[in-house]
C-alpha positions in Angstrom: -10.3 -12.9 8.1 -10.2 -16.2 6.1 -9.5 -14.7 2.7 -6.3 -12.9 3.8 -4.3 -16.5 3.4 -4.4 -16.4 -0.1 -1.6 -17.2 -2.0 -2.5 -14.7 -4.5 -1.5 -12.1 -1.8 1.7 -14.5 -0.9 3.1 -15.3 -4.3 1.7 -13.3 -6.6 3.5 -9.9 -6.1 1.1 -8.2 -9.8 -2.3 -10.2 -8.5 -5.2 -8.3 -8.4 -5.8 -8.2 -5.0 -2.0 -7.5 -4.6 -3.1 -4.1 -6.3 -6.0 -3.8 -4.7 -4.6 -5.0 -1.3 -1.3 -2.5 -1.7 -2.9 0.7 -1.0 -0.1 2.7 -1.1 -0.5 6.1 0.4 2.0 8.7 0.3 5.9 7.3 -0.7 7.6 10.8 -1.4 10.8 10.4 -3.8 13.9 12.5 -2.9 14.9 15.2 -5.4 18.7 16.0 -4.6 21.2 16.1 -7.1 24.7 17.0 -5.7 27.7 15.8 -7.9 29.8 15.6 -5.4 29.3 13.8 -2.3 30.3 14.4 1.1 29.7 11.7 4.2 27.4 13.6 6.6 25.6 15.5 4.4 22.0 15.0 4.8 18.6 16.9 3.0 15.0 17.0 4.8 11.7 17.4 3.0 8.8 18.3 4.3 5.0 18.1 2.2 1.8 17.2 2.0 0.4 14.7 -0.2 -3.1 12.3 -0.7 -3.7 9.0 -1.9 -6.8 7.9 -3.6 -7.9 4.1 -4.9 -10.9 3.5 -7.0 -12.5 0.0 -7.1 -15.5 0.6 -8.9 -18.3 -0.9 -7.5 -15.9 -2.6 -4.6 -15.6 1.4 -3.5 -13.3 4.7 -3.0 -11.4 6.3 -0.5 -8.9 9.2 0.1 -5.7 9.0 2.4 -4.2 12.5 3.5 -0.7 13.0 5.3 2.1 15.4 5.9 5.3 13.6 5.0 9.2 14.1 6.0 11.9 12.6 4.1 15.5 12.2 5.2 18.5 11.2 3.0 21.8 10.6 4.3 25.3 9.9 2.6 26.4 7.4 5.3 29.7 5.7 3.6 32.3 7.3 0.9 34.9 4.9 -1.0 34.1 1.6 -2.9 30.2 1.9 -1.8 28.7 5.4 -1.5 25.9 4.4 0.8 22.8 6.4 0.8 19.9 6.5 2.4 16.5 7.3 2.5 13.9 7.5 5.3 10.6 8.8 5.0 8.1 8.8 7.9 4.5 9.6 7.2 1.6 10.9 9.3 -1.7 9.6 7.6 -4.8 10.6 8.4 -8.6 9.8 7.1 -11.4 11.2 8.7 -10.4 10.9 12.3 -7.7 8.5 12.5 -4.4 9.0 12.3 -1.5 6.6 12.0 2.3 7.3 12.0 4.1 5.0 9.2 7.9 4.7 7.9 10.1 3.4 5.4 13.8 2.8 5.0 15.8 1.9 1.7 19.5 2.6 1.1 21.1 2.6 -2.3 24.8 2.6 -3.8 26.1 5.1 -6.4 28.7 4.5 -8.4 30.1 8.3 -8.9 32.2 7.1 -12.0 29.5 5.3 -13.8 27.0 8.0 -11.8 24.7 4.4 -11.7 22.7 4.2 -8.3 21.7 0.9 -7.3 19.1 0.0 -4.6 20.5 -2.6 -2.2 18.8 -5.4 -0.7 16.5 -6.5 -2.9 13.7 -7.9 -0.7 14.8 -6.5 1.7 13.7 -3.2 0.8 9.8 -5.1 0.9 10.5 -5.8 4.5 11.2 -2.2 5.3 8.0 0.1 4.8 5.1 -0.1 7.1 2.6 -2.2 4.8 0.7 -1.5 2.7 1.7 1.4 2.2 4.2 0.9 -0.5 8.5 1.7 -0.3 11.0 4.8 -0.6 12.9 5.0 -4.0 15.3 7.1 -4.5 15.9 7.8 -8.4 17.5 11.1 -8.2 18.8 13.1 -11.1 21.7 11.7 -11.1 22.6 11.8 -15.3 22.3 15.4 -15.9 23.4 17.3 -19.2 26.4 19.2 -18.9 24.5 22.0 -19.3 21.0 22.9 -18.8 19.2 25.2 -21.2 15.3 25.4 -22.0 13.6 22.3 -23.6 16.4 20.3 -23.4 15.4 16.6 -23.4 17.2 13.4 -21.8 16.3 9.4 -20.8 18.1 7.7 -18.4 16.8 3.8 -16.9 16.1 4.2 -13.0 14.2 3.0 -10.0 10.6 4.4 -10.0 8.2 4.2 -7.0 4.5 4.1 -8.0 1.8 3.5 -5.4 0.4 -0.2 -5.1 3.8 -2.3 -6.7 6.8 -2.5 -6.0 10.1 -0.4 -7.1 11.5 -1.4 -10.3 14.0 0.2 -13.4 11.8 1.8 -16.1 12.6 4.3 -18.7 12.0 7.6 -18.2 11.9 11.2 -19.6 12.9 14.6 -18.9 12.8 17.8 -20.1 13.7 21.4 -18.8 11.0 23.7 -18.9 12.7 26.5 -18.2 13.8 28.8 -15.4 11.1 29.5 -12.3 11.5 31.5 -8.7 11.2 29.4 -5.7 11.2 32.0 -2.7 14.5 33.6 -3.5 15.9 31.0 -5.3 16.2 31.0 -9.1 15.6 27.3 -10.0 15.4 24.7 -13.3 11.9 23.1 -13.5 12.1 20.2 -14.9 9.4 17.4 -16.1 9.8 13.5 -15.8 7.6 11.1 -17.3 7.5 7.5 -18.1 8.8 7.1 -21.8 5.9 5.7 -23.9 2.8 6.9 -21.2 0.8 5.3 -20.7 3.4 2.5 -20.1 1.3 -1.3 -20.5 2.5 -4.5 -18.7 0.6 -7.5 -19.9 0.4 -9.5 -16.8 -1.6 -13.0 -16.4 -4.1 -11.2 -14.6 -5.0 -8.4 -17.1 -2.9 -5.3 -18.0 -1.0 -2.8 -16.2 -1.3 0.7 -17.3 1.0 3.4 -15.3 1.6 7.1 -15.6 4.0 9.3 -13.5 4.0 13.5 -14.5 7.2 15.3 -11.6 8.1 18.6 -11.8 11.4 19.0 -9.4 12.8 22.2 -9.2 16.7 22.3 -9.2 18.8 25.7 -7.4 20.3 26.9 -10.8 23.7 27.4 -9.1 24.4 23.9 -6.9 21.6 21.3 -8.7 20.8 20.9 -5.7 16.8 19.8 -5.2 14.4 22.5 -4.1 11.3 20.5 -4.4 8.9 18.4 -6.2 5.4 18.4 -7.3 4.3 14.2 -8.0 1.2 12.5 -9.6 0.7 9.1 -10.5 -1.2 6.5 -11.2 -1.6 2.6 -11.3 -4.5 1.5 -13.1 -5.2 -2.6 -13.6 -8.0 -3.6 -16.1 -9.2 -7.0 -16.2 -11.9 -7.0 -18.6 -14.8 -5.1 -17.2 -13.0 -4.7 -13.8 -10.6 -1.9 -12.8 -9.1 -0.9 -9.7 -7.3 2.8 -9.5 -4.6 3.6 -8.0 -3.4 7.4 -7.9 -1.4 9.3 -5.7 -0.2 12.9 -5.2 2.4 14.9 -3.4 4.8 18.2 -2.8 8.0 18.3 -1.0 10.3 21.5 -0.3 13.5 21.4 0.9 13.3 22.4 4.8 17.1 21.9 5.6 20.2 20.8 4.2 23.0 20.0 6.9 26.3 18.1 7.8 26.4 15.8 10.5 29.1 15.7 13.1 31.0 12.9 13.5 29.1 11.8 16.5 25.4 12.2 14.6 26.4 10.1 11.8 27.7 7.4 13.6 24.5 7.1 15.4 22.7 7.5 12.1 24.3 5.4 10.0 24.7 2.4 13.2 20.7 2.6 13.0 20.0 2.3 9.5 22.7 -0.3 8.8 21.5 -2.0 12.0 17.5 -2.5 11.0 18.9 -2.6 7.2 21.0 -5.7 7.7 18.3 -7.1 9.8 15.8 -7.0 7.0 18.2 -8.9 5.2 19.0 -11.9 7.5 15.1 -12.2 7.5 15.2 -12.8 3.4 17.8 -15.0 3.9 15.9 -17.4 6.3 14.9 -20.7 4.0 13.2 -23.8 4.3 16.6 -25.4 5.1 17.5 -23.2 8.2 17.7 -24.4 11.4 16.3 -24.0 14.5 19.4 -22.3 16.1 19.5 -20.3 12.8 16.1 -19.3 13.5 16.9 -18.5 17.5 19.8 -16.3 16.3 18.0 -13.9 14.3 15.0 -13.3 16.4 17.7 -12.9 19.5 19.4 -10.2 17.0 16.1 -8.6 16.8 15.1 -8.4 20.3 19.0 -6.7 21.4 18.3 -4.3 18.6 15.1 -3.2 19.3 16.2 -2.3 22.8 18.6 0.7 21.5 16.2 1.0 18.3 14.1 3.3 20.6 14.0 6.8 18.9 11.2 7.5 16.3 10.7 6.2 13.7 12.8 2.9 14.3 10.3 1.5 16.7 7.9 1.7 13.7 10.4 -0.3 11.1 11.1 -3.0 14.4 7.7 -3.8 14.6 7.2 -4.0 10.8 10.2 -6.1 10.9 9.3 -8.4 14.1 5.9 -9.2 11.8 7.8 -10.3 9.1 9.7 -12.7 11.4 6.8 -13.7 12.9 5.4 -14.8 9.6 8.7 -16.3 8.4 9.0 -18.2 11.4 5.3 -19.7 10.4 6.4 -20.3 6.9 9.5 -22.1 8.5 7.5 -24.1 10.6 5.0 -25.3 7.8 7.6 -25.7 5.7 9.2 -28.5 8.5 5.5 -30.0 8.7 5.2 -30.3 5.2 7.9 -32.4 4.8 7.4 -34.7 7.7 4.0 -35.2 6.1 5.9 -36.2 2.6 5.9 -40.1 2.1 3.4 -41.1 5.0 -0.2 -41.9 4.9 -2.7 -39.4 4.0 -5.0 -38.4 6.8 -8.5 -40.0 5.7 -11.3 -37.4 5.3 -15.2 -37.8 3.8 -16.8 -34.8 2.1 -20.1 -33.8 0.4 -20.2 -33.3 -2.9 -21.9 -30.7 -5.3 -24.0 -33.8 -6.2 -25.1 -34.7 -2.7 -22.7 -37.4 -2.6 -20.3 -38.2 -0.2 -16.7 -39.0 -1.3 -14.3 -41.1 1.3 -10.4 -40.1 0.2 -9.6 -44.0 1.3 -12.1 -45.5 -1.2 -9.6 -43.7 -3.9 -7.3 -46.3 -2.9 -5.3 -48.0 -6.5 -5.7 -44.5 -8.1 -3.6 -41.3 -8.3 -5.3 -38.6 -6.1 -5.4 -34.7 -6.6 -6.6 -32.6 -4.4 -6.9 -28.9 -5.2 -7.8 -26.7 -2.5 -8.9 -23.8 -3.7 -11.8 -20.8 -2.9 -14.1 -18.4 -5.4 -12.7 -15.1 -4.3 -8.9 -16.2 -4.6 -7.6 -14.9 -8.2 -4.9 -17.7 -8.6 -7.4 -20.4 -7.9 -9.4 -18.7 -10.9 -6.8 -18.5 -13.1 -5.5 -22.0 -12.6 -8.9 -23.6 -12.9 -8.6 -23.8 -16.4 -5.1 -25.4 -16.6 -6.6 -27.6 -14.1 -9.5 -28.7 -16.3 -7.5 -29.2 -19.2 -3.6 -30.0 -18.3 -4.5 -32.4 -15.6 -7.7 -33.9 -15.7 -8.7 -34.2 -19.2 -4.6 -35.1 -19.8 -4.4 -37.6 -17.1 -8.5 -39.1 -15.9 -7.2 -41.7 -18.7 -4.1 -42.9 -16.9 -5.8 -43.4 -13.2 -5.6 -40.0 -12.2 -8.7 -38.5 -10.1 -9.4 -34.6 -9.4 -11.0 -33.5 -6.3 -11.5 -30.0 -5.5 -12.0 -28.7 -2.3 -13.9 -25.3 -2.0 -12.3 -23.9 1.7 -12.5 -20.6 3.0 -16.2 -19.0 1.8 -17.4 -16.1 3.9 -21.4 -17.6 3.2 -23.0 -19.6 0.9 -19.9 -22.0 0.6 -22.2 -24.5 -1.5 -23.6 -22.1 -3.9 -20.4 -20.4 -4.4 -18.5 -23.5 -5.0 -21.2 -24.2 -7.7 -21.0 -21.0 -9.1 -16.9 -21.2 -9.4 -17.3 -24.8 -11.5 -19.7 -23.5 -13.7 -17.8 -20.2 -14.4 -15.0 -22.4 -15.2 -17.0 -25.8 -16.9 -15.0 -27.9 -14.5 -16.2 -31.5 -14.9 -13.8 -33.2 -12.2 -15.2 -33.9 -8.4 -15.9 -30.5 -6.5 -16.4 -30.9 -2.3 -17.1 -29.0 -0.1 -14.8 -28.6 3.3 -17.1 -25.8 4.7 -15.4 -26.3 8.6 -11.8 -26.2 7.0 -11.2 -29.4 8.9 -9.7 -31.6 5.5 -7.5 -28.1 5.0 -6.1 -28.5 8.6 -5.3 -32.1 8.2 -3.2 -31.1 4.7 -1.9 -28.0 6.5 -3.2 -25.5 4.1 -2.2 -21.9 4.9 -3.4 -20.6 1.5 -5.3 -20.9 -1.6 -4.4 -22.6 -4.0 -2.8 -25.9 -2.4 -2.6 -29.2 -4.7 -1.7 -31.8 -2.9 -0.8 -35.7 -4.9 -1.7 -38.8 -3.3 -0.1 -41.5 -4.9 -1.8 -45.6 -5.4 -1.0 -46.9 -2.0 -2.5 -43.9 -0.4 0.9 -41.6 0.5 1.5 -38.0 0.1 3.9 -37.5 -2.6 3.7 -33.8 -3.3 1.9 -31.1 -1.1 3.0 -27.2 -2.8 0.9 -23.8 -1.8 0.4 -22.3 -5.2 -0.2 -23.7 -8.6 2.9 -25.3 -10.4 2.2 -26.8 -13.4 4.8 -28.2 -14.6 5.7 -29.6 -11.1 2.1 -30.9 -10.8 3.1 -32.5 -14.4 6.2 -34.3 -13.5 4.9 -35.9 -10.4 2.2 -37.2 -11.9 4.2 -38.3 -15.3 6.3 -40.4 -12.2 3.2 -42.2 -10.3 1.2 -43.0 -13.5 4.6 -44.5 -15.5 4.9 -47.5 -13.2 
């Protein structure tokens, strides 16, 4: 489907239809707090949870699952490795699906500060969109644990649609609660400041989190957890819902042998160091850098065979897949730098037809852009004002190119300049034959043109102050 190219979806990690896109069913947290750690050891949960998402009039829906979640101390020393690794049986009506997600942390058992590792790598491993692991355990407990006794500590927090990040939050011990024959602390953990607001360019953010984990009073070690949360982004009159719901219990707590965790931990180091040569491909690799990593892909996925790694390889040889593309465009992009435009003639909201070669002597934008795509909305105005209006005075003409429509391309191009009182050119590229010949892959794309009818700048996305400076350069000589 056309509309999936959007940038907004690309580059825009808090877009709306990031949110709205980022269904994130059930991502259990673990809830194990052993001070002292031993390699081998390893806790399993097992719950139940649902996922629910409410776009208003763009519709509802419910996700069920049963859910099993793994952690394992994999290295002791400088780096206390551990790891997480949920797998996840969702279900909705009829279908079923099996999903999985990896992330591995550090903790410092000093500063008792744990760290997730990878960075964006930790996007690459969960089986989108349904969101990524976090492990924020209670790590920072009081000395000693007493009824109503209240603490903060800054930690990673998984909520369902965006992506794992530090936030403040609360807890408080409610008191002591049987869990079979276990006498255990119940404690609450909330966001500090809940509703918790993020202004974001797109609207604001509101999220809430309410846990009640349940700690054996004897070795803090976690018994279980009860989860709800939600992720709610208002944009004006529009709101899309995001809430989510879950129990774990504690169903074993073991040691490895030596022979388990070396298998374990080659596995999840294995398709964890993988995920991060993927984020370190750029536009500057090269091909053999390119070759390597997909052949380092294919050997692993030949041992990767037991469940759930086949699930993480094939989330994994997608995001490779799409790298590769980005790789490649990236390599066209620039060939297409400094040579002569490819010469295209379009209607026009007027009727008219406009000829890109009759534009020869003037600077030439062309913003390709579509009505549904949130980033093209919200740069339509900086495009009316910070380019045209700044620059129609110094040779500089606007074209945009409506791409991409499901129906009606003409009326909802119409509609989109109205919305935004855009004055500059609109035409209409209803075949997306202009967009292959610019090698557009998603919306927005500007693309300058300088006087003698050369591509000076061709960018996915909308940078302003790039846009700025290259046209600051033609227009000055």
């Amino acid at each position: 489907m056309r509309m999936m190219h959007c940038n907004c979806c690309k580059l825009k990690r808090f877009s709306i239809i990031t949110v709205a896109m980022l269904v994130a069913v059930i991502t259990p947290q673990l809830w194990t707090a052993p001070l002292t750690l031993e390699v081998g050891q390893e806790w399993i949960f097992d719950g139940k949870g649902t996922f629910s998402f409410d776009r208003g009039p763009r519709g509802k829906g419910k996700f069920e699952g049963s859910i099993r979640q793994v952690a394992t101390v994999l290295t002791r020393g400088e780096e206390n490795k551990i790891a997480a690794l949920c797998t996840t049986t969702l279900k909705r009506g009829q279908r079923s699906s099996e999903l999985a997600s990896l992330s591995i942390y550090n903790w410092d058992s000093a500063t008792r500060n744990l760290e997730m590792l990878g960075g964006r790598a930790n996007l690459i491993l969960r089986d989108d969109p349904w969101g990524i692991i976090t492990l924020p355990l209670i790590w920072h407990l009081p000395d000693k644990l007493t009824a109503n006794i209240k603490w903060e500590n800054s930690e990673f927090v998984d909520l369902p649609g965006i992506p794992p990040d530090k936030m403040q939050v609360a807890y408080r011990v409610l008191g002591l609660e049987k869990i079979g024959d276990r006498e255990c602390w119940k404690i609450e953990r909330t966001l500090v400041n809940q509703p918790m607001r993020i202004q974001l360019r797109q609207g604001q953010l509101y999220l809430q989190l309410t846990e009640h984990i349940w700690l054996d009073r004897s070795s803090l070690t976690a018994i279980g957890c009860k989860h709800s949360s939600t992720v709610e982004l208002k944009r004006g009159n529009a709101s899309t819902k995001l809430m989510r719901t879950y129990e774990l219990r504690l169903s074993n707590q073991r040691k490895l042998s030596a022979q388990q965790l070396t298998q374990q931990r080659k596995r999840m180091l294995t398709v964890f160091n993988i995920a991060q040569q993927i984020i370190g491909i750029t536009e500057q690799a090269t091909e053999q850098q390119m070759n390597v990593v997909e052949r380092t892909i294919a050997n692993a996925a030949k041992d990767l065979t037991d469940a759930p790694y086949p699930i993480l390889m094939q989330r994994i040889q997608r995001v490779l897949k799409l790298a590769r593309e980005r790789w490649e465009q990236s390599r066209k992009v620039a060939m297409m730098i400094g040579k002569v435009a490819p010469d295209f003639t379009l209607p026009t909201l007027t009727g008219a037809q406009i000829k890109l070669s009759a534009l020869r002597g003037k600077v030439v934008v062309l913003n390709f852009f579509a009505s549904w795509c949130g980033p093209c909305n919200s740069e339509a105005p900086q495009m009316q004002k910070e380019i045209w209006q700044a620059y129609k005075g110094k040779g500089v003409v606007v074209i945009g190119i409506n791409i991409w429509e499901r129906d009606k391309p003409h009326e909802r191009a119409e509609a989109f300049k109205k919305k935004h009182k855009l004055t500059y050119t609109i035409a209409v590229d209803e075949a997306g034959k202009v967009a292959e010949q610019f090698l557009v892959r998603g919306v927005p794309t500007n693309v300058i043109i300088d006087q003698d009818g050369k591509v000076r700048y061709l960018q996915a996305g909308f940078n302003l102050n790039a846009i700025k400076q290259m046209l600051d350069k033609l227009t000055s000589k």
